[in-house]
N, C-alpha and C positions, 0 to 999 in steps of 0.2 A: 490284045487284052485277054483273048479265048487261052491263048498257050499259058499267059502268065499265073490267070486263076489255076488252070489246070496244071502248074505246075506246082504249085501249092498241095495241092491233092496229092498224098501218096499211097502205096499198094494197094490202087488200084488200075484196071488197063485201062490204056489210054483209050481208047472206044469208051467205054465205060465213063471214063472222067471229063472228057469232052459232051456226050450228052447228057451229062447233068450238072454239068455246066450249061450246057444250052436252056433246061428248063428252067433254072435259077432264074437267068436273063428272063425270059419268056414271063417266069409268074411274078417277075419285080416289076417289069415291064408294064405288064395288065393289074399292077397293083396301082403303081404312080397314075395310068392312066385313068382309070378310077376314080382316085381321088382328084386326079387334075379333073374328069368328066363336071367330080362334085364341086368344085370348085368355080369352074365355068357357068356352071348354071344355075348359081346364084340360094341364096339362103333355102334348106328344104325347110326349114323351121316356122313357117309361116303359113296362117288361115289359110284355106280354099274354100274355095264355093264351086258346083260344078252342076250343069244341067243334062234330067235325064226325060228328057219329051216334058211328062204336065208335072213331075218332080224335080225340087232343089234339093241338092245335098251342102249342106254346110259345115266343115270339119275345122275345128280348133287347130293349133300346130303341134308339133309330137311332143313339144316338151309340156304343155299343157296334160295334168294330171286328175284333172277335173271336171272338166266340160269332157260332154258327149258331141257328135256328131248328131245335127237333125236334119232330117228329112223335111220335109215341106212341099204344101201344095196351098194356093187359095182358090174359093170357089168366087168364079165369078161371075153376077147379075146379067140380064141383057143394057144395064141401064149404067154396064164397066164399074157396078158397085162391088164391093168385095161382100158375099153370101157368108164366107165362111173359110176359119182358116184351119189349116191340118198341122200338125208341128208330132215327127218320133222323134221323140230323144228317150235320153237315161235323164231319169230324176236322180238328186243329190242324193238318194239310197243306191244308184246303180241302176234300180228297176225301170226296165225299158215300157213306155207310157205315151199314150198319143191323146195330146190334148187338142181339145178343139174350139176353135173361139167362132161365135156366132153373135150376130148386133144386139145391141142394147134393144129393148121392148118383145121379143119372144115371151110367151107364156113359160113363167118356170118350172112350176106346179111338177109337172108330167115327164120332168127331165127330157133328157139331148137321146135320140135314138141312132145306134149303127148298124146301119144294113148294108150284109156284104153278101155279096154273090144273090146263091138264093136260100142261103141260112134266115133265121128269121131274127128279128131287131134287136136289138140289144140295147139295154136303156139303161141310161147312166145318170146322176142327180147330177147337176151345177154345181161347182165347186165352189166361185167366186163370179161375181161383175162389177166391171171396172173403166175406166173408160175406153180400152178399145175392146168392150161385149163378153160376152158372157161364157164363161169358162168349162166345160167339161174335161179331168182328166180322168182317161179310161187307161188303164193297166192290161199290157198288152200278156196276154200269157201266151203258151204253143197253139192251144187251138184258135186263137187269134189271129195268131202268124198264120198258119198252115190257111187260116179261110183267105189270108189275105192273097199269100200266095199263088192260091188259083182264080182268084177272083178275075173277072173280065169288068164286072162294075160295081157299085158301092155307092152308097147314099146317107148323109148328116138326116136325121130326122129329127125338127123343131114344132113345136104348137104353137100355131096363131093366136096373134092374142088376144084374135077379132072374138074367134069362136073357138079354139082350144083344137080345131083340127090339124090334124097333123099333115104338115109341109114338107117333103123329101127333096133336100138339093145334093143332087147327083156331084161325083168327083171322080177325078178319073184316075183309070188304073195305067196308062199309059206310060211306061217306063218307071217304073214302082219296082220290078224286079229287078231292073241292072241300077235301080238307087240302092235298094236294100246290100245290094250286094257289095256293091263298092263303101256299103255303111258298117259291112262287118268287116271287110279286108282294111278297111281304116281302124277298126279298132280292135285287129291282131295286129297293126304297124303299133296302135298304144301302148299293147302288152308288151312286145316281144321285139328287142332289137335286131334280132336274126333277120325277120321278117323285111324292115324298115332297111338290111345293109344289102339285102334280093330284090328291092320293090324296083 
């Protein structure tokens, strides 16, 4: 088959037209393979979920133009009640936003507080309550990121509604970096097919 290609090929030497004949073969070879790889292993086009320690990531499939990937964590009671839930996504503007849902009966008054690291709290109004609890969504900007980034711990801060003191339910930072991370490399596969034909 080598000589017949190569006989095809003129002026040039036959050294010459034999190796690149050879890499023809070679990169057709690892092309078909490839696709037969993609083939093999079944639709890429489909939701995942994937766990990173006290973080869920949860990603839409690529041809989805719309949804974001979110991150997630719930905080949870000694009594396996759920305290509170953590949800980054992108809001329908794009703008990346981590809401947070906490039980029906909290004090609203005084808003939802976030304590990261050892910056100090940051307090955010209720947005909505509804029946699974009461909503805060806070808008993540850089210095957000960047505290979350190094944070080792972080705390939901709510008002009793006995006495309006303020209640800190801890959450954990526990694989929060390789979630973020695999939260951005999922949405350079959204943008960018290049990305999505190397992944």
């Amino acid at each position: 088959m080598l000589n017949r290609v190569a006989n095809t090929v003129t002026g040039l030497p036959p050294l010459v037209t034999r190796s690149l004949v050879v890499l023809l073969v070679f990169v057709l070879g690892g092309v078909a393979g490839w696709i037969g790889h993609g083939k093999l292993a079944g639709p890429p086009d489909v939701p995942t979920m994937n766990v990173f320690q006290d973080w869920h990531l949860l990603c839409p499939d690529m041809k989805d133009k719309t949804d974001s990937c979110e991150m997630s964590q719930d905080v949870i009671g000694n009594q396996q009640n759920r305290l509170a839930r953590l949800v980054l996504l992108r809001d329908k503007d794009k703008a990346l936003v981590l809401a947070v849902t906490v039980p029906l009966g909290v004090y609203l008054e005084p808003g939802l507080g976030l304590k990261i690291g050892s910056d100090d709290v940051r307090v955010f109004q209720y947005k909505t309550c509804g029946s699974e609890g009461c909503i805060a969504v806070i808008p993540v900007d850089q210095t957000l990121l960047t505290s979350l980034d190094k944070a080792q711990d972080a705390g939901v801060v709510v008002a009793s509604p006995k006495d309006g003191k303020a209640v800190e339910l801890p959450f954990s930072m526990k694989g929060y970096g390789q979630a973020r991370h695999a939260f951005i490399d999922n949405e350079a596969k959204h943008k960018s097919w290049w990305k999505r034909l190397w992944s």
